[in-house]
Structure formats: C-alpha cells, structure tokens
FIKOL-937252 format. One record per residue (C-alpha): residue in one letter; x, y, z. Coordinates in steps of 0.1 Angstrom, whole numbers, padded with zeros to 4 digits, always signed. Each point is the difference from the previous one (the first is absolute). Example, Ala and Ser with C-alpha at 12.3 -4.5 7.8 and 13.67 -1.06 7.14 Angstrom:
<recs>
A+0123-0045+0078S+0014+0034-0007
</recs>
This chain:
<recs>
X+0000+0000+0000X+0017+0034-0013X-0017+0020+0027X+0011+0032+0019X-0019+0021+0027X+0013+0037+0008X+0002+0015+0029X-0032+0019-0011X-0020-0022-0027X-0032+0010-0021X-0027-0027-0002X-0029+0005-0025X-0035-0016+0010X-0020-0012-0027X-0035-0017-0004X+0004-0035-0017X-0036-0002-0006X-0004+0037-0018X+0033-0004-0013X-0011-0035-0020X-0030+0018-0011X+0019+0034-0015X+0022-0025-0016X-0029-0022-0014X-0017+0028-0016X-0008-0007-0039X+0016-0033+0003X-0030-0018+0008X+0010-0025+0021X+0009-0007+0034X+0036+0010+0014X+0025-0013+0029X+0028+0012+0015X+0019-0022-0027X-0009+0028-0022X+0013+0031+0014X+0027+0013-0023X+0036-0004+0009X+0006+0040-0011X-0028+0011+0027X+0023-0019+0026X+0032+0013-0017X-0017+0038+0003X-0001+0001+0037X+0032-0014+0002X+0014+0029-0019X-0022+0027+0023X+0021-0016+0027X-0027-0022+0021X+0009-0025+0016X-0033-0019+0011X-0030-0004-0016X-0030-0006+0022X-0024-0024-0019X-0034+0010+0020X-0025-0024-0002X+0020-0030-0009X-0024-0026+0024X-0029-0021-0004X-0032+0012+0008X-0034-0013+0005X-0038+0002-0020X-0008+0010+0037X+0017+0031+0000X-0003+0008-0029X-0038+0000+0001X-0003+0026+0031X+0025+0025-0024X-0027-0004-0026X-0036+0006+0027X+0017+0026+0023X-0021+0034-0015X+0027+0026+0018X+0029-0017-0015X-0025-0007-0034X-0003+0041-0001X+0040+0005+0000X+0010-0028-0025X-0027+0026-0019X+0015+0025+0002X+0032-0011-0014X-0018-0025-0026X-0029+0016-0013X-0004-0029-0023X+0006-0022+0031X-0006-0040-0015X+0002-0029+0021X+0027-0015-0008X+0022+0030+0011X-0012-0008+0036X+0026-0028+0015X-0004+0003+0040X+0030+0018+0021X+0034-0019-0007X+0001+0005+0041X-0026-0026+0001X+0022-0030+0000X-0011-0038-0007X+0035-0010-0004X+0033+0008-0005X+0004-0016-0033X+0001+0020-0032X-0032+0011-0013X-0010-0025-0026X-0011+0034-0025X+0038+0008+0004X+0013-0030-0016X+0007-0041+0010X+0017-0003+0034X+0036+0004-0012X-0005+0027-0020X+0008+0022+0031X+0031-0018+0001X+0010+0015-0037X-0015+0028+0006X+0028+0005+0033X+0027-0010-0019X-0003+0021-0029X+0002+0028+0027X+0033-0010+0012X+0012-0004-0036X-0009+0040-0002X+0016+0004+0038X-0032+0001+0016X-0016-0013+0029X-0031-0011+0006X-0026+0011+0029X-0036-0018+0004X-0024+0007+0029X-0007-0020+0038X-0034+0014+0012X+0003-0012+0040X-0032+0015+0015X-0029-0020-0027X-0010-0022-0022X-0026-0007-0029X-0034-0013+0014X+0013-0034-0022X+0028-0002+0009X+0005-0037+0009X+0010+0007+0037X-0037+0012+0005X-0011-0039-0002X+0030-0016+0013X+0010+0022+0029X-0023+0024+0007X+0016+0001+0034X+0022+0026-0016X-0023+0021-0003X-0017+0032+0030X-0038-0006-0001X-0021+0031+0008X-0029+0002+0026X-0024-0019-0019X+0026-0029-0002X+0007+0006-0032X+0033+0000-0025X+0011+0039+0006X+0009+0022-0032X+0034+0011+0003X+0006+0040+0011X+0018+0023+0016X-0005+0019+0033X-0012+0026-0017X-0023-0016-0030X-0035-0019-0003X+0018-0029-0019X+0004-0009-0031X-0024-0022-0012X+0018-0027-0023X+0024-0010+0027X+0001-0021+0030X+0017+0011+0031X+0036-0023+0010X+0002-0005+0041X+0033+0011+0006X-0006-0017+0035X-0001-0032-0010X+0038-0017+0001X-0013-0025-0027X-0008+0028-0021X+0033+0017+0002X+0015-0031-0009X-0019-0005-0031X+0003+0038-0008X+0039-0007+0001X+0001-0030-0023X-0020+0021-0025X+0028+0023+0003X+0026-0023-0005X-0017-0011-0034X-0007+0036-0011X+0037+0008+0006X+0013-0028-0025X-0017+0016-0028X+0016+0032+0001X+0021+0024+0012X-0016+0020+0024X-0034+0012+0019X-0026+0028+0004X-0015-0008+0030X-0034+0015-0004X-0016+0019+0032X+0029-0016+0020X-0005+0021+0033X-0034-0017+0005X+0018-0033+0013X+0015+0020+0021X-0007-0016+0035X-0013+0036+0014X-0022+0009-0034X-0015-0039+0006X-0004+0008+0028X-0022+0037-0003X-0015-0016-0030X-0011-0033+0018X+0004+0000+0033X+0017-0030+0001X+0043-0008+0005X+0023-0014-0017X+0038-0007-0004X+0019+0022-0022X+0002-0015-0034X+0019+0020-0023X+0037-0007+0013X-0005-0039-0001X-0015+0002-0032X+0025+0028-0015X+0031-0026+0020X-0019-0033-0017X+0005+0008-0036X+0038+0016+0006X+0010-0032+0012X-0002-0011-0033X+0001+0032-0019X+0021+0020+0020X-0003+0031-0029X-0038-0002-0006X-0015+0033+0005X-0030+0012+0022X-0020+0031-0007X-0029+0010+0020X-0031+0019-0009X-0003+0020+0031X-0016+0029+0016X-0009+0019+0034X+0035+0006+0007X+0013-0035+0006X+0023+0000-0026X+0028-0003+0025X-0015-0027+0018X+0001-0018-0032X+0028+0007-0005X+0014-0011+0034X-0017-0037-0008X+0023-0004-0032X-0018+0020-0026X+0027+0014-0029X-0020+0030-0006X-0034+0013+0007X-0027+0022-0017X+0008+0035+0008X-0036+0009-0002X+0008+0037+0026X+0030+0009-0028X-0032-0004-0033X-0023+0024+0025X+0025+0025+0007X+0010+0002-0035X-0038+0001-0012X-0004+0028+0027X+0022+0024-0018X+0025+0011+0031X+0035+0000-0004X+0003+0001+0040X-0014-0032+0006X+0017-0016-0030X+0036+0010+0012X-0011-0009+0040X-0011-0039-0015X+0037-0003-0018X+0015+0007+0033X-0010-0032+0015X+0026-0025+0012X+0020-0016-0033X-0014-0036+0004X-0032+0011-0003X+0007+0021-0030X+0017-0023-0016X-0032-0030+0001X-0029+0021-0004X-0016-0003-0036X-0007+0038-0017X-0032-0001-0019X-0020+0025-0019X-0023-0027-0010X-0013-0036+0002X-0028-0022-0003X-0013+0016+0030X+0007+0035-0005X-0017+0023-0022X+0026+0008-0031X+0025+0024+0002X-0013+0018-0033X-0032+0003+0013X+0007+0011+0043X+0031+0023-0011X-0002+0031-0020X+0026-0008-0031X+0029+0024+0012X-0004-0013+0038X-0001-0036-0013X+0033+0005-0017X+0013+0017+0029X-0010-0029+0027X+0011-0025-0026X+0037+0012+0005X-0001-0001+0038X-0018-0033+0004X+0021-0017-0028X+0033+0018+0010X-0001-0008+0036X+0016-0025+0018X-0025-0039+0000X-0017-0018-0030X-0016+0018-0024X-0037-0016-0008X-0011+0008-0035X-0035-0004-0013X-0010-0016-0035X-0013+0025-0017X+0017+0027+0021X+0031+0005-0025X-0030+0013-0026X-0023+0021+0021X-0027-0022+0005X-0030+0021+0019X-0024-0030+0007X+0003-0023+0026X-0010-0034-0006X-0021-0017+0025X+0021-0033+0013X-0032-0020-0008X-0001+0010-0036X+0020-0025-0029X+0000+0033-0026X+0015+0037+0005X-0020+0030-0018X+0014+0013-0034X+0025+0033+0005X+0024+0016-0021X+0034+0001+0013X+0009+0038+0016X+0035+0006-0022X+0016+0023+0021X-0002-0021+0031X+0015-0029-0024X+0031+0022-0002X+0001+0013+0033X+0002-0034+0013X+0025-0011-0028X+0018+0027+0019X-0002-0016+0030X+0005-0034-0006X+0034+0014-0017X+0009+0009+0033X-0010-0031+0016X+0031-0018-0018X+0026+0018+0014X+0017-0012+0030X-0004+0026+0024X-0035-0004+0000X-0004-0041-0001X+0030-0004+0025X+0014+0033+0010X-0002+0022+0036X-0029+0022+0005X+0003+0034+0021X-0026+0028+0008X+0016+0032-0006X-0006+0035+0018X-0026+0024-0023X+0011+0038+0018X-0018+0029-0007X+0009+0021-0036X+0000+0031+0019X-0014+0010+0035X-0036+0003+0000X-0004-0022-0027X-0022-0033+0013X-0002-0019-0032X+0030-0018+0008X-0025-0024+0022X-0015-0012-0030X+0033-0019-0012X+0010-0036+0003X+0036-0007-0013X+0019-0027+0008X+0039-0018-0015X+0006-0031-0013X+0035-0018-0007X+0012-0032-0013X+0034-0007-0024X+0012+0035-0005X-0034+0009-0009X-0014+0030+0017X-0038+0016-0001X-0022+0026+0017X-0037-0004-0003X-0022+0029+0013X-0035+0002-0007X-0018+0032+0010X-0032-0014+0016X-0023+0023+0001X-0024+0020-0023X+0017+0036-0003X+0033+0010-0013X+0029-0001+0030X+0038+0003+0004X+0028-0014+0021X+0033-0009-0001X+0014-0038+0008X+0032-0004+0015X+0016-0030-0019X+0012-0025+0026X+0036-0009-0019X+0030+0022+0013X+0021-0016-0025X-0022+0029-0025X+0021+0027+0014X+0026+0017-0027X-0020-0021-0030X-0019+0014-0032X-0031-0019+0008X-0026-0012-0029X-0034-0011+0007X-0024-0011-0022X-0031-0007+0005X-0017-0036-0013X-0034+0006-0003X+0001+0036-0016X+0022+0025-0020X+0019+0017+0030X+0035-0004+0000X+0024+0023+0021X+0038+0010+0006X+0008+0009+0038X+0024+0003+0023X+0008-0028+0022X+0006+0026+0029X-0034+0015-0008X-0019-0031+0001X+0011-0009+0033X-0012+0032+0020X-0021+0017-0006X-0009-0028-0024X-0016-0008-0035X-0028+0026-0004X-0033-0013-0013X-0029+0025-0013X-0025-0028-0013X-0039+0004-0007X-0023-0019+0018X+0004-0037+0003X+0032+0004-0025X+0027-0027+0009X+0037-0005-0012X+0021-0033-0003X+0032+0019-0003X+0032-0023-0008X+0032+0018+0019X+0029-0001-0016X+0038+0016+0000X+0012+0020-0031
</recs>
C-alpha cells in the first residue's frame, strides 16, 4: 500500500448512493462502485486529499426505508429540494444500519475490496462509518438479541435519540448497559476495521457513559477506549474520527479519538468575528492538531448557501489553513447551494458557481505544499495601523513553515475595510530584500526584512480579503 498521511490531511466525504446515481445518468443501467472512474480517484489525489469518506457504504433495510418514504415533515423537505420527488429517490437514512456489509445497490461483496484498493493505488485511504448508538428496526439483532436493546415505558423497543431529541424513528435504541452488548458492539468493530482504513464515528459522545446516562438513566462502563484499544491491537495505525458535539470533543479525544469534529471552530466562523476565531486557534496544540475544520457536511447546511461568497472564501482559508484535518464536501469544490437530505438516493440539478471552482483550485494548490500538510503553525500578533484605529481586531494572521518554505496567511474577518501591521515571527529576515507573493491573488511585494519584523508587514485589505503570501529572500 503506497499510502502517506500528513501531519494535517484533507479527507473528502462523498455519497456512494448519489454518487452512483450522478454517474448512472443517461447510461441506463445500474452502477457500482466498480464503475467509478479511475481519473475521479486520481483528481483528488492531485487536490491533495488524503481520505475519501465513502458515506453510506452499509446495508440497509425495507424497514427503514419505508418510514423515510411516510414521514410528512421529512416528505415536505426531500420537496423542497426535489420538486419532482419519485420514489425511487427515497432510500432510508444510511445511519439506519442492517448490517455492516456493503450495500448490495453498491456492488457484489468484494467490490468494496476493489474499490479500497484502487484508493491506495492513487495514495488514498479509505474511511467508512460505525454508527454505535442504533440500529435499523430489521436489523437482525432485533429478533435474535433483543436484549440489546433500552425498552421505553410501555415495554417496548425504544427509537434511538439524544438527550435532547424526540428520536428518530427508523432506528432502535443500543443498551450501552448491557456488557453483552458492548461485546457484540466491539466485534462489529473489529470486522468494520478490516475493510478499510479508518472510522467516522457517528454521534460518538452519546456512548459516552455520562450522555447514556442523562439520555437514559441507566449506567454503564465506558466503552470507547476498549473498543478504540481492541481494533489497535491488530491495526495499531487505524484511524478513529468522531462525530461529536456539546463540547466533548476533548473527552473524546482523551478516550483515543485521532481527531474530533470542531463543530465551536464552523459557528464562530459562520458568526462572522474575527475575535472569537483567533481566541478558538489559541487552544492547547493537541487539540488543534485533531479537530476536523469544516464549512460543510452531510449535516450542515452548504457553505455556498450559509456564507456570503467573499466571507466563504475568507473562512475557507482559516478552516483549511489551520492546523487538524481538513473535511471537504462533494460538491463543495463547485458551489453546490442545495443540501441533500441523507434519505434521498438523487441530488437536485445545479450549475457549477466558476469562480468558487478557481478559488478553490487556489486553495487546494496550497494544500500541496509542505508547510501546510506537515509544517509548524503559529498565531501571529495583528497591532493597531495607527493609534485610534480599531480595525486591527478584525484580523486573523497566522505563519506556517516546513523545508525552507515560508508563508503568512492573514484573512481580514470582518465586513469593512481595516488595517494593521504583522510582525513576521523569523529574526533571521533582518538585513534581507524580502519578496512575498501572494497565492491566491495578484499582490506581490519587495520589503525590508528589518521592516517586516517591527513594526511589521502592513495590511490595508477590504472586507473578508485574505492573502497566502509566500516569503522569500531576494
């Protein structure tokens, strides 16, 4: 396997069931993962990813499938993406789980298998999903061991939720408190983990024995560090990522997660305040370095669609440039405004947004270079342009460094026009002709090394402007 992980990898999530269908479009007959072209693998190697998140790879049941297609609320929003909604674009939640085996509408059981190792060929890596808290209503479990499942007040097989939810209505509720359970939960695992490379955890924190708890009332042993320990036995470089939210992404963290939804970082940036933007990249470096940036997901409302175009450019450099993994979005790279429900097999028809296609060409450029997949990552100071001038605040700049190679990002983040200089953190600039050029625009400058040490490089940017300035000595 001719695989390398940076320090700071990109992993793209992608839909296997819409996927199949873009692909099958005017072909007129059925596709599997078989037929996803080699060049569509080959082009996110080349934009620098490193994993691709197949969503949706499992089996799931008629049962779940059926309460997608009756519920009217969730009816209403696959409407308002599909106008022309047919029934065969409804196939159940893909967090419904019957079994972890490949869907058979993806292809025969080893086609999973070819699909993985036509990653590595590209130097890719495979990620699939574990969903702990639930299953499908027919899932086989629900006949054989039903003991493994919390019963409500009535007696009944409980829907799974979370402490703050009603439920979700094709699932079954796991009882974390039973040992037996736990056991079977882990040798699910095991199996899951020799079919790829690593895991997204979905809604991991609600196995967490203090959410079980609040959700259920009821106890239970951790689970998360024998499971997590259970699978590196064998697979001591399998990776764990966790779905996670109410700020216990630490906690998760603690139990042997390698990274963790930064779901506080995607709020702050949506928020539009360069303050609490800088205050979040302040937190201790292991935690930087294993949350997972995101403007978008399955989950998530797209980026096109929550941020204004010039702030979505301008929150695209800090989440992408920042120290962690970088979590892109099918559809994401093009400008995609319409989220597709998870329940849904087909995505609505838009045209691609060209300028966000080259922006993000842009980016991915930067992606590549070492500094930013392997490099060290340091805030830097923004100080006022002049005294009485506040618009300094509204900066976020910060160095990267890795082989000789030297850059500055700084993103203005905020709506209005501001100024400020940036003291460069290297000393060894002093007595150099300095050139930086920016990588995403047309700025390129010639300055004193002296100059750009204190008082620093000067910035007078518009709102939400951004640089990727390359530093280098004339």
């Amino acid at each position: 396997m001719n695989t390398y992980t940076p320090r700071h990898p990109s992993l793209y999530e992608v839909n296997a069931r819409v996927l199949l269908r873009r692909l099958a479009r005017g072909t007129g007959h059925r596709l599997t993962l078989d037929d996803i072209p080699d060049s569509w693998l080959a082009g996110l190697a080349e934009c620098g990813i490193s994993w691709v998140y197949l969503m949706g790879a499992w089996e799931t049941g008629e049962a779940g499938r059926r309460v997608s297609g009756s519920n009217e609320q969730w009816l209403r929003g696959y409407r308002d993406v599909l106008p022309d909604l047919r029934e065969e674009d409804i196939c159940g939640s893909p967090f419904a789980v019957s079994g972890y085996s490949l869907h058979p509408g993806l292809g025969d059981p080893e086609a999973l298998v070819r699909f993985r190792e036509r990653l590595h060929g590209e130097g890719l890596l495979l990620m699939l999903d574990f969903v702990p808290n639930h299953t499908a209503p027919d899932h086989p479990w629900v006949l054989n061991h039903p003991d493994y499942y919390v019963r409500d007040t009535d007696g009944n097989l409980a829907h799974g939720r979370d402490p703050y939810s009603g439920g979700w209505p094709d699932t079954l509720q796991l009882d974390y408190g039973s040992p037996a359970l736990q056991d079977a939960m882990i040798v699910e695992l095991q199996k899951i983990a020799g079919q790829c490379d690593g895991l997204r955890c979905d809604m991991a924190m609600l196995v967490l024995p203090e959410v079980f708890y609040r959700t259920w009332g009821r106890e239970m042993e951790p689970f998360w560090p024998r499971a997590i320990d259970s699978v590196r036995d064998e697979r001591p470089a399998f990776t764990f990522m966790a779905e996670v939210y109410w700020d216990l992404e630490w906690t998760l963290q603690q139990q042997g997660f390698d990274y963790t939804y930064d779901k506080r970082f995607y709020d702050r940036l949506r928020n539009g305040a360069a303050g609490p933007v800088r205050d979040h990249l302040r937190a201790d470096s292991e935690y930087r370095d294993k949350s997972v940036r995101f403007l978008e997901n399955h989950d998530e409302d797209r980026a096109a669609a929550v941020f204004p175009p010039e702030q979505h450019r301008a929150a695209a450099v800090l989440a992408f440039l920042s120290p962690g993994l970088r979590f892109f979005h099918r559809g994401q790279f093009s400008g995609r405004q319409k989220k597709t429900p998870v329940h849904l097999c087909r995505e609505p028809e838009e045209p691609a947004d060209p300028s966000i296609e080259e922006f993000y060409r842009q980016l991915a450029a930067c992606l590549r270079l070492p500094a930013f997949r392997d490099g060290e990552w340091q805030l830097l100071d923004c100080t006022p342009a002049w005294e009485g001038n506040p618009s300094h605040d509204g900066y976020v700049a910060f160095a990267r460094e890795r082989e000789g190679g030297r850059y500055i990002v700084a993103v203005n983040y905020a709506p209005d026009r501001g100024q400020c200089y940036v003291p460069l953190p290297w000393g060894d600039l002093a007595g150099k002709a300095i050139r930086l050029r920016d990588l995403i625009g047309e700025a390129a400058y010639d300055r004193d090394g002296e100059g750009l040490l204190s008082p620093g490089l000067y910035l007078d940017i518009p709102g939400w402007g951004r640089h990727i300035f390359e530093v280098a000595g004339e």
